[in-house]
VOGU-3710 file (C-alpha; in Angstrom, 3 decimals, decimal comma):
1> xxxxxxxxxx> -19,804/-88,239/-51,164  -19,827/-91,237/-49,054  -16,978/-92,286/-46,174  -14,270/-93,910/-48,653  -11,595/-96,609/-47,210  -8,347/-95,345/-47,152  -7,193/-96,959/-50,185  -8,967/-94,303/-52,042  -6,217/-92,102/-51,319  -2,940/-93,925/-49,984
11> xxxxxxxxxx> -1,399/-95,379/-52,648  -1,734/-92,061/-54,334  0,119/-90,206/-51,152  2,765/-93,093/-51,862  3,439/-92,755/-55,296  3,873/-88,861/-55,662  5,279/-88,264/-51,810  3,038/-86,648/-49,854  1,252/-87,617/-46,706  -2,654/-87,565/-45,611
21> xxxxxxxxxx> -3,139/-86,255/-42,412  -5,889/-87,885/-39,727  -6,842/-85,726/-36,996  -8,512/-87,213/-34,737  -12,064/-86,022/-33,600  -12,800/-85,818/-30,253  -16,370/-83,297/-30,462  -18,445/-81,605/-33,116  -15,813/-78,557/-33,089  -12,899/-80,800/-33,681
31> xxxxxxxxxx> -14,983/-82,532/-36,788  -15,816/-79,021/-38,198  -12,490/-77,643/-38,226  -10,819/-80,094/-40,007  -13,383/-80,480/-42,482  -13,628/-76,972/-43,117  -9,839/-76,704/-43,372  -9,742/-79,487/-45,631  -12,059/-78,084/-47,846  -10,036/-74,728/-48,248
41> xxxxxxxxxx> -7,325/-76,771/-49,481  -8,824/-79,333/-51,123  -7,478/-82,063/-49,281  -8,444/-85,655/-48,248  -8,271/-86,712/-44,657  -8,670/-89,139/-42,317  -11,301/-89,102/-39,001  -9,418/-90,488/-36,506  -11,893/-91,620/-33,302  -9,851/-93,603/-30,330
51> xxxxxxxxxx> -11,950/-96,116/-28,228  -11,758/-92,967/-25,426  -13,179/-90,802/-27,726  -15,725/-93,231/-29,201  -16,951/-93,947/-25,404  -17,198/-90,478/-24,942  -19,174/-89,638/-28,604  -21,169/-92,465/-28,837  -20,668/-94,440/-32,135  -23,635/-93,460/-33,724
61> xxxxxxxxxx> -23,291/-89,782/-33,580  -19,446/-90,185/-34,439  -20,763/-92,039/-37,751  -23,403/-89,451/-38,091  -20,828/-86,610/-37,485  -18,555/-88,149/-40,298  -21,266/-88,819/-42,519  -22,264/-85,191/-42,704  -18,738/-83,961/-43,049  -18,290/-86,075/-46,134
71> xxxxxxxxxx> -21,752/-84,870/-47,785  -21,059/-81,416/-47,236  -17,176/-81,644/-48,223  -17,351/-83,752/-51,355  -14,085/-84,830/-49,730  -12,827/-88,254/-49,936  -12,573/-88,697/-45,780  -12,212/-92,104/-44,289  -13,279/-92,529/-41,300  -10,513/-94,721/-39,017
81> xxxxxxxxxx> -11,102/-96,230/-35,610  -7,733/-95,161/-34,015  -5,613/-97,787/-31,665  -8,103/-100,494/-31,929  -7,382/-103,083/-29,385  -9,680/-105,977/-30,065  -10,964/-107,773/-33,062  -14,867/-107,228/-31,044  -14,438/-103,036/-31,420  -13,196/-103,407/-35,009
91> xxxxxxxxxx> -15,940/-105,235/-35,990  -18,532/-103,310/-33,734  -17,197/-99,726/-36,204  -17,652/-101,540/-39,040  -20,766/-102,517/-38,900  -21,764/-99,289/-37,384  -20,131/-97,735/-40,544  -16,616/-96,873/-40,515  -14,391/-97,113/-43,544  -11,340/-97,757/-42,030
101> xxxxxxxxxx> -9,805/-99,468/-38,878  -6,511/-99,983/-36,868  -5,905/-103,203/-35,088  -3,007/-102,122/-32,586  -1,542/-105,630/-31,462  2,145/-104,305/-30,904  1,290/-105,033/-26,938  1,090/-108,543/-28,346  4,171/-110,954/-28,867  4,990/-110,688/-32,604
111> xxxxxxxxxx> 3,808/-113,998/-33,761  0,555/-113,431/-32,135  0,499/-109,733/-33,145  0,971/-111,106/-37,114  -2,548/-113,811/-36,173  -4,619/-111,411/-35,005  -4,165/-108,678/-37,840  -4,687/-111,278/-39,918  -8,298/-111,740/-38,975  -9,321/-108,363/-38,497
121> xxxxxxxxxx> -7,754/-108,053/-42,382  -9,443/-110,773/-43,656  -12,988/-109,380/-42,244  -12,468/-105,859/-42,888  -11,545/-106,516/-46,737  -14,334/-108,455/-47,356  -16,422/-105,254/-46,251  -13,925/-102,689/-48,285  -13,044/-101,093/-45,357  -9,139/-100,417/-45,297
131> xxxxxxxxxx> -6,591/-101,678/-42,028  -4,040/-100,319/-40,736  -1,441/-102,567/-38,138  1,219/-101,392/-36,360  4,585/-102,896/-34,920  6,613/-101,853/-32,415  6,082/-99,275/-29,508  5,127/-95,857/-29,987  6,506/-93,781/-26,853  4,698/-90,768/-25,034
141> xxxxxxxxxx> 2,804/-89,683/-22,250  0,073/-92,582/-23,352  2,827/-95,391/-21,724  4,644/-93,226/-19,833  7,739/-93,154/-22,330  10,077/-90,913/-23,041  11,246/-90,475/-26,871  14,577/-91,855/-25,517  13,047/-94,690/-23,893  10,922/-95,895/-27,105
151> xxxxxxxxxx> 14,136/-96,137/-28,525  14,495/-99,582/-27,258  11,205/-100,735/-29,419  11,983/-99,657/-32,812  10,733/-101,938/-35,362  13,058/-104,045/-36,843  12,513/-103,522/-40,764  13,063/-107,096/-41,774  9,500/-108,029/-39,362  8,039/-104,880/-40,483
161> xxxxxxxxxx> 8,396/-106,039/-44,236  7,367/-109,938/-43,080  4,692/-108,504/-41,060  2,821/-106,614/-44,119  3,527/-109,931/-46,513  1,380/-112,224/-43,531  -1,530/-109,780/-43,029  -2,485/-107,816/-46,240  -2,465/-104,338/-43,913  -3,030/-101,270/-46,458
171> xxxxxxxxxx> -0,909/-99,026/-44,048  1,614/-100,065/-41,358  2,540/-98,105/-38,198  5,847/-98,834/-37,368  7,881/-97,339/-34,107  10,692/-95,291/-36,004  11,506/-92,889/-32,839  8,401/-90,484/-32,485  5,984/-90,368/-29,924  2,441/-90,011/-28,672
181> xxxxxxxxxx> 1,702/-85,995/-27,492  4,288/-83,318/-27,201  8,264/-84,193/-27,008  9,516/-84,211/-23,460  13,428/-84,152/-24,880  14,613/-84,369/-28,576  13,196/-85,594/-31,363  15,144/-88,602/-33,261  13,296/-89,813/-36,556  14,636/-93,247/-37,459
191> xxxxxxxxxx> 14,400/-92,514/-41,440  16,231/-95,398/-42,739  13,880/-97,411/-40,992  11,305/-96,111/-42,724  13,755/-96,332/-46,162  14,222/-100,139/-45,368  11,151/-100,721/-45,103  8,909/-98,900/-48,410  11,486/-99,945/-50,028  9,905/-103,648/-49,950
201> xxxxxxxxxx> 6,124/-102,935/-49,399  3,678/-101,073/-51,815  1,420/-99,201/-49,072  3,392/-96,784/-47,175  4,408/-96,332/-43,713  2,246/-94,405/-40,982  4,311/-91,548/-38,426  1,753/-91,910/-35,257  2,911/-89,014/-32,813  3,228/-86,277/-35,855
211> xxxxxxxxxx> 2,514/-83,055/-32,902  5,484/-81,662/-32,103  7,784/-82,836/-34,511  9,723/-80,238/-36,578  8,573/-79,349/-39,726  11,872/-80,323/-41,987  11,538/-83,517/-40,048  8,192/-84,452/-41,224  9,013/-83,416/-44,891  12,335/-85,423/-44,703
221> xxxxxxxxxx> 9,771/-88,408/-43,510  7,314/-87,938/-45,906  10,530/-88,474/-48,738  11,274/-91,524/-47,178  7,712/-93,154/-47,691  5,766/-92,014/-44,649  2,279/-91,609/-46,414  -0,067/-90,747/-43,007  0,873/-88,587/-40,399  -1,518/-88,800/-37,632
231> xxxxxxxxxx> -2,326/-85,316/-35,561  -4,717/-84,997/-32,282  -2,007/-83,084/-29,484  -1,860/-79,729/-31,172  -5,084/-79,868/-31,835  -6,040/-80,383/-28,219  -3,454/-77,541/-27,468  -5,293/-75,339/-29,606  -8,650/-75,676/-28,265  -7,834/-75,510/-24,688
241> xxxxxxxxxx> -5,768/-72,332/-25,234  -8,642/-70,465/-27,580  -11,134/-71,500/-24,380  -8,892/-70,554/-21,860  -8,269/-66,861/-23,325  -12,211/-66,346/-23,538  -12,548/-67,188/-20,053  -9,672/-65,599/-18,766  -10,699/-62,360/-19,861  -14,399/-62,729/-19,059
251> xxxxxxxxxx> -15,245/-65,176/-16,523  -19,110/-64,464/-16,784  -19,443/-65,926/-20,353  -21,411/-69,114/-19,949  -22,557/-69,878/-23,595  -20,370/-72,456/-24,875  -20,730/-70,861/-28,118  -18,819/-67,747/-27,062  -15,818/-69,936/-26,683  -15,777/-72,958/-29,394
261> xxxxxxxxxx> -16,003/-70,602/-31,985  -12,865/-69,279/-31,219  -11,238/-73,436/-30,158  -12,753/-74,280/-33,363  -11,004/-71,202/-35,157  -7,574/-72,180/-33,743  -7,863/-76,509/-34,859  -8,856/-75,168/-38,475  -5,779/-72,876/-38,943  -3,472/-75,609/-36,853
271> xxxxxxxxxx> -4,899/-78,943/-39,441  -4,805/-76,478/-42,682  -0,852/-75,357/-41,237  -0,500/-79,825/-41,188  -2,445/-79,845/-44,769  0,318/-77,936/-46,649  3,154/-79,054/-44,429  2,288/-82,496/-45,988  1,656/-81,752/-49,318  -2,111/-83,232/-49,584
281> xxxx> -3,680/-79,514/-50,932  -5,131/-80,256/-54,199  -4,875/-83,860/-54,154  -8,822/-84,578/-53,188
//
């Protein structure tokens, strides 16, 4: 099965309430355990590569990593450049082959934030591939915010809903209280933001930051119209620990093997955990 744009799967998650997760691959191992998760439950998912992790891949073996994972999963997977800062690297992962992109522009001033979607919408549809924008600031150790401090930029729902009208997005990240990596202090979910907001838009709202949070949290967001839930922290967490107990008990291994089998063990069971916590088993 080919890469698919995320609309093959969205306004599904809308309509009957449950979320599709992206996890966002940062190696081979990362790619493999989700996929083989997914399969297990049957799930569609989202790729998520950052610009950090595309510099670090290369794009053509991230396309090529995708690409297999798709063929061998019969999985509807888009694959979704993640925090996109410029129209130039949106275009440059479209062409290369991606399905689906993020223009981030919420550094931007609003009116300016609302242009520049706008164009990377326009393009992108004409391809198929699938956007998604964001508004707002998402917190966490990425901007050096504390939950309490990304407070202050929660989106206001009346530009969240005049944002989506101007730019056509087909998902919309808006800041409703969570944040990037792992909580440093308690988490606050701003729900009837999200409310407010589905309430006047057909695609549904994307929770960035979903490591950490409680799992009667995300269930209570996913009710309220949060249709993506994006996971990459306890992921990372996962890995690092598996690796760290092989070495720690033998410090002679050298074959990488002997310890990404394990890191890769420890992503599947965390993203299959995320599967069922957001009700996307059985929906591929």
């Amino acid at each position: 099965m080919p890469l698919v744009s995320m609309n093959e799967f969205l306004p599904k998650a809308k309509a009957n309430k449950f979320a599709v997760g992206q996890f966002n691959m940062n190696n081979l191992e990362f790619a493999q355990a989700i996929t083989e998760a997914a399969m297990e439950e049957k799930s569609p998912f989202i790729f998520g590569v950052s610009e950090g992790a595309l510099k670090y891949m290369g794009i053509e073996y991230t396309v090529a990593i995708a690409e297999a994972a798709a063929k061998k999963s019969g999985l509807p997977i888009a694959l979704h450049l993640d925090h996109g800062s410029t129209f130039d690297i949106a275009m440059k992962c479209i062409r290369a082959g991606f399905s689906s992109v993020m223009f981030d522009g919420s550094h931007h001033p609003y009116e300016e934030n609302i242009k520049l979607t706008k164009e990377i919408v326009k393009a992108a549809h004409a391809m198929g591939v699938s956007v998604e924008g964001e508004l707002g600031t998402i917190g966490g150790v990425e901007d050096d915010l504390s939950v309490d401090e990304a407070d202050a930029s929660l989106a206001k729902p009346e530009e969240a809903i005049r944002f989506y009208e101007e730019t056509g997005v087909d998902a919309l990240a808006i800041a409703v209280g969570t944040a990037h990596g792992m909580y440093k202090g308690e988490v606050k979910i701003h729900y009837d933001i999200i409310e407010a907001v589905v309430a006047k838009i057909p695609v549904p709202i994307v929770l960035h930051g979903g490591s950490g949070v409680p799992d009667d949290m995300i269930r209570k967001a996913i009710q309220a119209g949060a249709g993506k839930i994006n996971v990459n922290t306890e992921n990372q967490v996962a890995c690092t620990a598996a690796i760290r107990e092989v070495l720690g008990k033998d410090a002679n291994v050298i074959d990488p093997r002997k310890y990404l089998t394990p890191a890769r063990t420890a992503m599947k069971a965390v993203v299959q955990e995320k599967i069922r916590l957001f009700g996307s088993s059985n929906q591929a």
